[in-house]
Biotite code that builds the C-alpha atoms (Angstrom):
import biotite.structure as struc

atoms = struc.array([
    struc.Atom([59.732, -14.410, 106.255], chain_id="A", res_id=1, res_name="UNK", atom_name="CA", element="C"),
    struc.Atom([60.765, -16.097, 102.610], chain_id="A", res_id=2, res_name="UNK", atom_name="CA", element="C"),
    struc.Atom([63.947, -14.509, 102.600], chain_id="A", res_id=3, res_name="UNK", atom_name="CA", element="C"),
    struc.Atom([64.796, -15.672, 106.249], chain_id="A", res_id=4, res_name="UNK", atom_name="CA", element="C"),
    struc.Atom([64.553, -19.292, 104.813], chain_id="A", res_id=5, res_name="UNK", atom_name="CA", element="C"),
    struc.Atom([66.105, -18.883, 101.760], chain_id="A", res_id=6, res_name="UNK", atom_name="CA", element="C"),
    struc.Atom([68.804, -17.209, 104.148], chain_id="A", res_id=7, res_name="UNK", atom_name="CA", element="C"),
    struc.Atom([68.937, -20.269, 106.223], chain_id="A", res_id=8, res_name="UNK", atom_name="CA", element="C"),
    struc.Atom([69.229, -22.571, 103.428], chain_id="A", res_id=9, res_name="UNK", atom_name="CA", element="C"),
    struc.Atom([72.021, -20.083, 102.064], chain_id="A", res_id=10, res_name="UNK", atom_name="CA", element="C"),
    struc.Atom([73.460, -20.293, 105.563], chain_id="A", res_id=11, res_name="UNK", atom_name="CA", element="C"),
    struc.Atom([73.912, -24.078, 105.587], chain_id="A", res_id=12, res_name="UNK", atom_name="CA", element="C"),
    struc.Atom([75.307, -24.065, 101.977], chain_id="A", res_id=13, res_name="UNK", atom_name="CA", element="C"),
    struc.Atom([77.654, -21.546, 103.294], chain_id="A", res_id=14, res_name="UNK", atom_name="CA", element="C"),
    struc.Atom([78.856, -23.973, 105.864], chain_id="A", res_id=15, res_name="UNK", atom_name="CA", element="C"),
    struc.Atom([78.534, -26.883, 103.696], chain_id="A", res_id=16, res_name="UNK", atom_name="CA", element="C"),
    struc.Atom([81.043, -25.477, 101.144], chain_id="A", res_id=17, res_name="UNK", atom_name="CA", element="C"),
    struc.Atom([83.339, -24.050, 103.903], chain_id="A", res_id=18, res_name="UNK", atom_name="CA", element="C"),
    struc.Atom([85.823, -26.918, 103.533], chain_id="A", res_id=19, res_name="UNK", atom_name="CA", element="C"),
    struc.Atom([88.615, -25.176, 105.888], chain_id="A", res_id=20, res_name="UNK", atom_name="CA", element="C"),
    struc.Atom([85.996, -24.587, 108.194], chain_id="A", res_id=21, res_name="UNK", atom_name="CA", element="C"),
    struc.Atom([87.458, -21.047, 108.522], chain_id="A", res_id=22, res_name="UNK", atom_name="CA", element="C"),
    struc.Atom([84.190, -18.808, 108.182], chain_id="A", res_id=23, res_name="UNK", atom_name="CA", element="C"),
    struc.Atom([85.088, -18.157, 104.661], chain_id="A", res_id=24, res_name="UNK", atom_name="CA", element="C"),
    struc.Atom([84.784, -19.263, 100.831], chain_id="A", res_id=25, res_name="UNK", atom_name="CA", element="C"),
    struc.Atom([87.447, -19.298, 98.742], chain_id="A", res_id=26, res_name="UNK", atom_name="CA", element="C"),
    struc.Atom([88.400, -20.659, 94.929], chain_id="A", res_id=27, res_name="UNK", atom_name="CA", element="C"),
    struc.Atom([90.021, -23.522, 96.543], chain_id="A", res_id=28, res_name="UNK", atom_name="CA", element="C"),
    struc.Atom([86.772, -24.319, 98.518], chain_id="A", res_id=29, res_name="UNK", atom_name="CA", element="C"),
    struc.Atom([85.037, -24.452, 94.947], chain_id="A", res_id=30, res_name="UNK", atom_name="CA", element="C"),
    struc.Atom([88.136, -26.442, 94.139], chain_id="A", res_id=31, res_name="UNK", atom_name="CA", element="C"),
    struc.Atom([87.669, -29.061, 96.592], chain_id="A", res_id=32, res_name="UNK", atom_name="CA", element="C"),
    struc.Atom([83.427, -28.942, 96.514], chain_id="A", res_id=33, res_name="UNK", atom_name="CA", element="C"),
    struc.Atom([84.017, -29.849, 92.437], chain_id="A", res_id=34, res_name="UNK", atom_name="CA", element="C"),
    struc.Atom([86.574, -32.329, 93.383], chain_id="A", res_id=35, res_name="UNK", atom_name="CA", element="C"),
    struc.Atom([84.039, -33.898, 95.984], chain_id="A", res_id=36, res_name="UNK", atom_name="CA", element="C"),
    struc.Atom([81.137, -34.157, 93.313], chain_id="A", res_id=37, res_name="UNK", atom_name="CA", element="C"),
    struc.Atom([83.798, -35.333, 90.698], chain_id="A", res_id=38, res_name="UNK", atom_name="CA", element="C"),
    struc.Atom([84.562, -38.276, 92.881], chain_id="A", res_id=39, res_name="UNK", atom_name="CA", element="C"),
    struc.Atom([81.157, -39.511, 92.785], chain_id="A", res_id=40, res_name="UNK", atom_name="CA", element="C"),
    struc.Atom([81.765, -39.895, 88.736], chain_id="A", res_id=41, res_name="UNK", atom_name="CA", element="C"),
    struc.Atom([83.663, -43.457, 87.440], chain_id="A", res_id=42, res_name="UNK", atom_name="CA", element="C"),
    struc.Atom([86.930, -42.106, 86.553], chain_id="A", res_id=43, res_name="UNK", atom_name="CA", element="C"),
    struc.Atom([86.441, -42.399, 82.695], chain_id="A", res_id=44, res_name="UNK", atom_name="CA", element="C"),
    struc.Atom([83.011, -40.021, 82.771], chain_id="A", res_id=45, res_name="UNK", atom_name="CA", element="C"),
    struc.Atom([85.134, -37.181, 81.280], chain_id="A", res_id=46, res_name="UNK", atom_name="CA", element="C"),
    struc.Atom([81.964, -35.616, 80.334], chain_id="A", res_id=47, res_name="UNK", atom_name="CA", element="C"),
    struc.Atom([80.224, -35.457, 83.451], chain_id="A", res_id=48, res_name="UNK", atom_name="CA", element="C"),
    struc.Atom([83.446, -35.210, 85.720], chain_id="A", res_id=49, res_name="UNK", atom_name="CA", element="C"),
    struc.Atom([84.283, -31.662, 83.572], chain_id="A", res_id=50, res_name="UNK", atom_name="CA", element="C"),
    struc.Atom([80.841, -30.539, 84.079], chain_id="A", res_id=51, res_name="UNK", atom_name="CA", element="C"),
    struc.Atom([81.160, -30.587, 87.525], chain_id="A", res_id=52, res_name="UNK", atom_name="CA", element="C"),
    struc.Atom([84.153, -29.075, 87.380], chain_id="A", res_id=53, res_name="UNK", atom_name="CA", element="C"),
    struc.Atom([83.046, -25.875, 85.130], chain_id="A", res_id=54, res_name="UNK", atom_name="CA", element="C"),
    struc.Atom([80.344, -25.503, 86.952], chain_id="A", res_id=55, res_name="UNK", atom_name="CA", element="C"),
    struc.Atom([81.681, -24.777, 90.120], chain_id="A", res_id=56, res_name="UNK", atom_name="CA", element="C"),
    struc.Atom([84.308, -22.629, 88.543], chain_id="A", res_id=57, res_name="UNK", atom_name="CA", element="C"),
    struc.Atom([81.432, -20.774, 87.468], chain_id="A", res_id=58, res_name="UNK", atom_name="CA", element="C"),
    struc.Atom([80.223, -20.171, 90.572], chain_id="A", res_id=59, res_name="UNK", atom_name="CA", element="C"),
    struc.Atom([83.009, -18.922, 91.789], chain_id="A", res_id=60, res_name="UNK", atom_name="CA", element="C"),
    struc.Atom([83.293, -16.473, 89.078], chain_id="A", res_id=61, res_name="UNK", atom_name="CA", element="C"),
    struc.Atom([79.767, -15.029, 89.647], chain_id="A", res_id=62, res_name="UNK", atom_name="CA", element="C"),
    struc.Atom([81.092, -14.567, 93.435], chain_id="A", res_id=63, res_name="UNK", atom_name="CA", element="C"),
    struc.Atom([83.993, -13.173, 92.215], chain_id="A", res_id=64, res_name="UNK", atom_name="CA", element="C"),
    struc.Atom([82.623, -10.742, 89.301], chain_id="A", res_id=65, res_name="UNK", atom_name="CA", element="C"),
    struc.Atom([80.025, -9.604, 91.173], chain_id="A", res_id=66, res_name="UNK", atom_name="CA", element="C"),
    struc.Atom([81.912, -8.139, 93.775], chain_id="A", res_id=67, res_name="UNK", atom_name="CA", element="C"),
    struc.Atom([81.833, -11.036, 96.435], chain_id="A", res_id=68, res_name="UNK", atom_name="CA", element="C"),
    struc.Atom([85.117, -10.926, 97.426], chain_id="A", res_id=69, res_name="UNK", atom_name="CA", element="C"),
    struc.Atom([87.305, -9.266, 99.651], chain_id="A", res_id=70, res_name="UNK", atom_name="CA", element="C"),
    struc.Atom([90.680, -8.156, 98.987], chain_id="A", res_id=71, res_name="UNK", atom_name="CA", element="C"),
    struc.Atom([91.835, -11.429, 99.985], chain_id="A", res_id=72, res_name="UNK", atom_name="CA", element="C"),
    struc.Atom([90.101, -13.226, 97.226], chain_id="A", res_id=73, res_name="UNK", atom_name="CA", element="C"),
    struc.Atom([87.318, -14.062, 99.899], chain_id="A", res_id=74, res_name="UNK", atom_name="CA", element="C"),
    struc.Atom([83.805, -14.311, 100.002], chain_id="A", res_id=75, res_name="UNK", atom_name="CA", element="C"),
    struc.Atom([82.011, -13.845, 103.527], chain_id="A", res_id=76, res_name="UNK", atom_name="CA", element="C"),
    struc.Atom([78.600, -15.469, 104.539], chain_id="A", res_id=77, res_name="UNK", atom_name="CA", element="C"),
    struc.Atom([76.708, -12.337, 104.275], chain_id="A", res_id=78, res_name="UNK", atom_name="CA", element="C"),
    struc.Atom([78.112, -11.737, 100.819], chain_id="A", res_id=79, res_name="UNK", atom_name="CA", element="C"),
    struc.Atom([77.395, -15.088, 99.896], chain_id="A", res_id=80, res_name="UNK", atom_name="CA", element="C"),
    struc.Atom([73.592, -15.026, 101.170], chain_id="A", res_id=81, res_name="UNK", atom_name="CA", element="C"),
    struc.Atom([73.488, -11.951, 98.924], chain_id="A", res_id=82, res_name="UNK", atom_name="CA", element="C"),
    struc.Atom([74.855, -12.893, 96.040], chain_id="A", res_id=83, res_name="UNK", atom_name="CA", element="C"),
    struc.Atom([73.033, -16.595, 95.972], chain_id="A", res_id=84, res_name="UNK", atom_name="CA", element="C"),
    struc.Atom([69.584, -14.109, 96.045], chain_id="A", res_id=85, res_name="UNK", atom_name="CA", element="C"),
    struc.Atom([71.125, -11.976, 93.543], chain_id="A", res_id=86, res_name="UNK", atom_name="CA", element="C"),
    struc.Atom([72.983, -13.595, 90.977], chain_id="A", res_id=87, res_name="UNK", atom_name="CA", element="C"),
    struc.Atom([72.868, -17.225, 91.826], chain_id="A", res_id=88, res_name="UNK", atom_name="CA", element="C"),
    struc.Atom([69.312, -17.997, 91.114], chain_id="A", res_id=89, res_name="UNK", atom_name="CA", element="C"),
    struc.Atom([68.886, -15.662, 88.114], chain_id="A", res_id=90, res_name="UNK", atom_name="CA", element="C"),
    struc.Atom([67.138, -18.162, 86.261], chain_id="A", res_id=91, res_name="UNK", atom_name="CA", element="C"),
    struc.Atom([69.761, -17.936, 83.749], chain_id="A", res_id=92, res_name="UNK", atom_name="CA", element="C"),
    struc.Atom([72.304, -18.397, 85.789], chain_id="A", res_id=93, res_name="UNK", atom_name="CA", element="C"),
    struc.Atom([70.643, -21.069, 88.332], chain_id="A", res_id=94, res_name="UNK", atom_name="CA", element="C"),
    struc.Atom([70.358, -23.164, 84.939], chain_id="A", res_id=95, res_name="UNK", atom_name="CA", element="C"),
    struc.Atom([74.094, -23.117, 84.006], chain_id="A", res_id=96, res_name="UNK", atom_name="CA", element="C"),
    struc.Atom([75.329, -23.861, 87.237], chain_id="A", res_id=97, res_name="UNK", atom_name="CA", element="C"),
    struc.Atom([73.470, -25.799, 89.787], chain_id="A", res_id=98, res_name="UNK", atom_name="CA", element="C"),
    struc.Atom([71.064, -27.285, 87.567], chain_id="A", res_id=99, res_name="UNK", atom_name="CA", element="C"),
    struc.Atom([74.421, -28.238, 85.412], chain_id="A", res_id=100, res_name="UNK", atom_name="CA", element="C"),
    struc.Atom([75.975, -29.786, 88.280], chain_id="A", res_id=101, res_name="UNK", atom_name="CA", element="C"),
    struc.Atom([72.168, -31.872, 89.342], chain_id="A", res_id=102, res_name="UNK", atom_name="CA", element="C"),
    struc.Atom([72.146, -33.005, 85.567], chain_id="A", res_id=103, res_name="UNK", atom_name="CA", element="C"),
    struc.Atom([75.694, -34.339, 85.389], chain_id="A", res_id=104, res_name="UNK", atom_name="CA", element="C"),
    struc.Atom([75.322, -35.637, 88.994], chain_id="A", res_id=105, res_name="UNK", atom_name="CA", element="C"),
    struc.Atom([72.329, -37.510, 88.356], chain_id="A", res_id=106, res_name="UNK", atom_name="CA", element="C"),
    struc.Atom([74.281, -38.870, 85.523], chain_id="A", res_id=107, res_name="UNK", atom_name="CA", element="C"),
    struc.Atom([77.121, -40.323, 87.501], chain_id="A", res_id=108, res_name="UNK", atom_name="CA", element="C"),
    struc.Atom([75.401, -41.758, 90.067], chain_id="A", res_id=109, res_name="UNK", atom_name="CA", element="C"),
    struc.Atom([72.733, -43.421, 87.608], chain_id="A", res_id=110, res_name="UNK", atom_name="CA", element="C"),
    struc.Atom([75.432, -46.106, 87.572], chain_id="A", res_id=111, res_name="UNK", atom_name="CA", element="C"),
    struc.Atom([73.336, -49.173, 86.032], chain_id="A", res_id=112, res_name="UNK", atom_name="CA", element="C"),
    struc.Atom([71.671, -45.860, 83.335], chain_id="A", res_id=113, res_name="UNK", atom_name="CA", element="C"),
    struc.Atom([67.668, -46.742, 84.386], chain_id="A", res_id=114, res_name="UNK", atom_name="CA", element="C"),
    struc.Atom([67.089, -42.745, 85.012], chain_id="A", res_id=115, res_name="UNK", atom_name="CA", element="C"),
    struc.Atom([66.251, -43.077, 88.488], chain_id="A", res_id=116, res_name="UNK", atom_name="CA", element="C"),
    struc.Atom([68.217, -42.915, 91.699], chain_id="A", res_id=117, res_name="UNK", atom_name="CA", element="C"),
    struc.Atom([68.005, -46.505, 93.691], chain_id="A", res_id=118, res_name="UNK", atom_name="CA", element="C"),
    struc.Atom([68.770, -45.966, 97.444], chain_id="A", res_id=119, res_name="UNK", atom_name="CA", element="C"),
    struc.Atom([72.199, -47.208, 97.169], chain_id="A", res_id=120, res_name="UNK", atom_name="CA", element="C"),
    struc.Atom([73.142, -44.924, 94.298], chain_id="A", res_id=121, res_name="UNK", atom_name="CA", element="C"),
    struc.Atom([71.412, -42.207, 96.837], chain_id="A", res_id=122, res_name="UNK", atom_name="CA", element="C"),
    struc.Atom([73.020, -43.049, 99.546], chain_id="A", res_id=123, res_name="UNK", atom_name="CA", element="C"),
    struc.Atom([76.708, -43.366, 97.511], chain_id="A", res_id=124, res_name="UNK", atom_name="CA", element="C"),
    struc.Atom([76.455, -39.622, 96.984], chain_id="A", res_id=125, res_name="UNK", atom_name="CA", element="C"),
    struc.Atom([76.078, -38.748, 100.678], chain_id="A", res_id=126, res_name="UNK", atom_name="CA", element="C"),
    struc.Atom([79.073, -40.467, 101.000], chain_id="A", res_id=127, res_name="UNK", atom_name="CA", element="C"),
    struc.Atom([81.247, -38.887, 98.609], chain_id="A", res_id=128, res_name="UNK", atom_name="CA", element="C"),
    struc.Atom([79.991, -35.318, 99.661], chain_id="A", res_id=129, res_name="UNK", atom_name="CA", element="C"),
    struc.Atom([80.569, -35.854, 103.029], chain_id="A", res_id=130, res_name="UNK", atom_name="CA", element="C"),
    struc.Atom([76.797, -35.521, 104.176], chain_id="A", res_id=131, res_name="UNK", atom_name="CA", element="C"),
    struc.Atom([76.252, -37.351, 107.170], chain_id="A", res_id=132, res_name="UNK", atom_name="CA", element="C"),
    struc.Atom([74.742, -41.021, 106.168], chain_id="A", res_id=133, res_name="UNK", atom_name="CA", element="C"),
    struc.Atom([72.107, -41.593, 109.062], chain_id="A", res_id=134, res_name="UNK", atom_name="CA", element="C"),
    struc.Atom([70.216, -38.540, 107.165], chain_id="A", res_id=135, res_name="UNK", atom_name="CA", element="C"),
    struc.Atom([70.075, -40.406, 103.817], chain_id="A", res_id=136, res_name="UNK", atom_name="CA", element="C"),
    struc.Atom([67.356, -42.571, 104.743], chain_id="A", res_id=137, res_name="UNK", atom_name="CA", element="C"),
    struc.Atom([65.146, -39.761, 106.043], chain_id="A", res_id=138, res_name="UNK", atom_name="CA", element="C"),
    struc.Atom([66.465, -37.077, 102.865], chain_id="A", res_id=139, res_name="UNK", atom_name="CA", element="C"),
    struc.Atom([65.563, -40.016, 100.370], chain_id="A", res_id=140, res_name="UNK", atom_name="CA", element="C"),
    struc.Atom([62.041, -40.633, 101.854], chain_id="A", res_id=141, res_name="UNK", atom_name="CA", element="C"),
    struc.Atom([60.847, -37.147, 101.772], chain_id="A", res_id=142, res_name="UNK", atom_name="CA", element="C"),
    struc.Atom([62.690, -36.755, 97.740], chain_id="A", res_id=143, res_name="UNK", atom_name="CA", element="C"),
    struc.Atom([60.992, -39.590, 96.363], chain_id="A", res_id=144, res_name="UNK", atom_name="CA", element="C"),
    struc.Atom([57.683, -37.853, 95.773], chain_id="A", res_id=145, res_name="UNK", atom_name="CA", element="C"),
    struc.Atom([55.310, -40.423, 94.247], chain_id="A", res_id=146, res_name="UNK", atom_name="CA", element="C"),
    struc.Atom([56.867, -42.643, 96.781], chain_id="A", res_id=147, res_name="UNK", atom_name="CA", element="C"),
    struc.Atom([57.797, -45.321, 94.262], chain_id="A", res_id=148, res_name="UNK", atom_name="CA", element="C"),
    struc.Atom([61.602, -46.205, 95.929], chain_id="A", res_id=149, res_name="UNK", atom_name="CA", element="C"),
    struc.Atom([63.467, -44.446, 93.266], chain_id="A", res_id=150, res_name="UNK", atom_name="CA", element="C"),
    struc.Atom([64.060, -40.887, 93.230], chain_id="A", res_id=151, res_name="UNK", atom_name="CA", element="C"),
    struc.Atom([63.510, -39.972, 89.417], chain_id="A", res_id=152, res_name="UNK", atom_name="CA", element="C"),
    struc.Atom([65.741, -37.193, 87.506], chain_id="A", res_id=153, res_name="UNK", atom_name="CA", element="C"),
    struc.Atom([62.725, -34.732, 87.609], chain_id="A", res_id=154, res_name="UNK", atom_name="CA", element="C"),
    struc.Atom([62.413, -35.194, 91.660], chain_id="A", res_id=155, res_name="UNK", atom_name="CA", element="C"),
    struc.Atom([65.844, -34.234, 92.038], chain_id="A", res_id=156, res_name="UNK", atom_name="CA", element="C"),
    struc.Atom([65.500, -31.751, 89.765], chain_id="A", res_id=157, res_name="UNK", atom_name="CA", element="C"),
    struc.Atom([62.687, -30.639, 91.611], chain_id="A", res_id=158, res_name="UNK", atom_name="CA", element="C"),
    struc.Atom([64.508, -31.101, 95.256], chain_id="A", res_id=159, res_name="UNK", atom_name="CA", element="C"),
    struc.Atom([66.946, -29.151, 93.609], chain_id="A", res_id=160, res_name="UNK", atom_name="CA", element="C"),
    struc.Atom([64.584, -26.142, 93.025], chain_id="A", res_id=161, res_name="UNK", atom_name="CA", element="C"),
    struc.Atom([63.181, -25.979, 96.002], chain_id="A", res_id=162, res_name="UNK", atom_name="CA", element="C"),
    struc.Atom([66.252, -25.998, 97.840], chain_id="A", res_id=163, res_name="UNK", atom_name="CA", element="C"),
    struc.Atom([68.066, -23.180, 96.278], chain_id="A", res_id=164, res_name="UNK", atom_name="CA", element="C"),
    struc.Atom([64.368, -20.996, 94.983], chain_id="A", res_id=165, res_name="UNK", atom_name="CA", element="C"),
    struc.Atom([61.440, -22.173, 97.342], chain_id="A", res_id=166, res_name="UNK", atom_name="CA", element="C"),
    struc.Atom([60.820, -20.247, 100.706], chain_id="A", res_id=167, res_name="UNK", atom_name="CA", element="C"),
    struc.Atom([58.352, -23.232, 102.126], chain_id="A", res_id=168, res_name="UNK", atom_name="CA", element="C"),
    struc.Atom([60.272, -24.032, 105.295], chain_id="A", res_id=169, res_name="UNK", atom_name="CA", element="C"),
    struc.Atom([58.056, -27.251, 104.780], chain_id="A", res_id=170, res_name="UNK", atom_name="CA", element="C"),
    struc.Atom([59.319, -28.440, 100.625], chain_id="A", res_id=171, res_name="UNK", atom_name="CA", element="C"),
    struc.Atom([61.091, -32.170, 100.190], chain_id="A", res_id=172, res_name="UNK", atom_name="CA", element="C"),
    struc.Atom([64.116, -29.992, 98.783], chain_id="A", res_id=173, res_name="UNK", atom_name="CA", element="C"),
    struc.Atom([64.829, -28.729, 102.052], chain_id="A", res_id=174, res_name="UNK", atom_name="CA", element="C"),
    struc.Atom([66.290, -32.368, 102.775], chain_id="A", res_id=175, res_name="UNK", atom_name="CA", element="C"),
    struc.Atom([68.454, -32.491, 100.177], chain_id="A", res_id=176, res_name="UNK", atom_name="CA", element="C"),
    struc.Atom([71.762, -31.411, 102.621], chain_id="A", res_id=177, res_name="UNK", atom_name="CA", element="C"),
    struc.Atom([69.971, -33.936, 104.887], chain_id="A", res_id=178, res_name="UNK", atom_name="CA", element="C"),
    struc.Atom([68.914, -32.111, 107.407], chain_id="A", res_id=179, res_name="UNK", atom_name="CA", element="C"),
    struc.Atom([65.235, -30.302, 107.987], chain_id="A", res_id=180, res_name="UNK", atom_name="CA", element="C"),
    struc.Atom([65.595, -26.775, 107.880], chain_id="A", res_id=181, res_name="UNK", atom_name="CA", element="C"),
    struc.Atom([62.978, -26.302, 110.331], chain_id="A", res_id=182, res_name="UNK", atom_name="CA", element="C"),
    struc.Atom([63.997, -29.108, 112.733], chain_id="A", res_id=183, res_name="UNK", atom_name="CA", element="C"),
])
């Protein structure tokens, strides 16, 4: 039962990252998923706009070195599902990679630097990644856990988490695309 909604979640991701729409992943997908959360950054953010960038190359190479792809250079959704359980969230590697692209995320949209996520700056990243904006609203309610209007850098941290680790079809995290997982 935890591992069909970790699957699920995996599934979406899959999907979400499947920028050709061709039932495949490939470097360039990365490519253009970095460039996405790049755009979010103010041009002169080197810092955070290269973090993004190195951290989806890493994911690709974890796909890549672990066997993921095909002799294409390819990565199928069942590979992918398996990999994200096996080498993805390694807690070593979950830290260098998606929690390196939440940090440096957080960062860029934290435009006015008060360590919290207004709704606008919220709302300005479902733009830029191309999630669909009449699911902000709902995906920012069920984030901001102490219900205090801002979503702090430990509650996306923690949407984070619970996204890619938690198999509760019911946690906030499973917003964060902005869609329930169970609805």
């Amino acid at each position: 039962m935890a591992t069909d909604a970790l699957d699920r979640k995996f599934s979406m991701l899959f999907d979400w990252f499947d920028r050709t729409e061709d039932g495949w992943l490939t470097h360039e997908d990365f490519e253009v998923m970095a460039g996405l959360f790049m755009a979010v950054a103010r041009p002169e953010d080197h810092e955070n706009r290269a973090a993004l960038r190195e951290a989806f190359g890493r994911w690709w190479e974890i796909l890549r070195d672990a066997g993921g792809t095909d002799e294409e250079g390819r990565v199928g959704r069942r590979p992918f599902i398996d990999l994200m359980h096996s080498h993805v969230t390694d807690p070593k590697t979950f830290e260098h990679v998606v929690l390196q692209i939440v940090d440096a995320l957080m960062q860029a949209l934290d435009t006015d630097r008060d360590g919290v996520l207004t709704t606008d700056e919220y709302v300005r990243m479902y733009e830029a990644l191309h999630i669909p904006q009449e699911t902000s609203g709902p995906a920012f309610q069920r984030l901001d856990l102490d219900g205090d209007g801002v979503i702090s850098h430990a509650e996306f941290r923690r949407a984070i988490e619970e996204f890619y680790l938690s198999p509760d079809p019911d946690a906030p995290g499973n917003w964060l695309l902005g869609s329930p997982l169970g609805g």
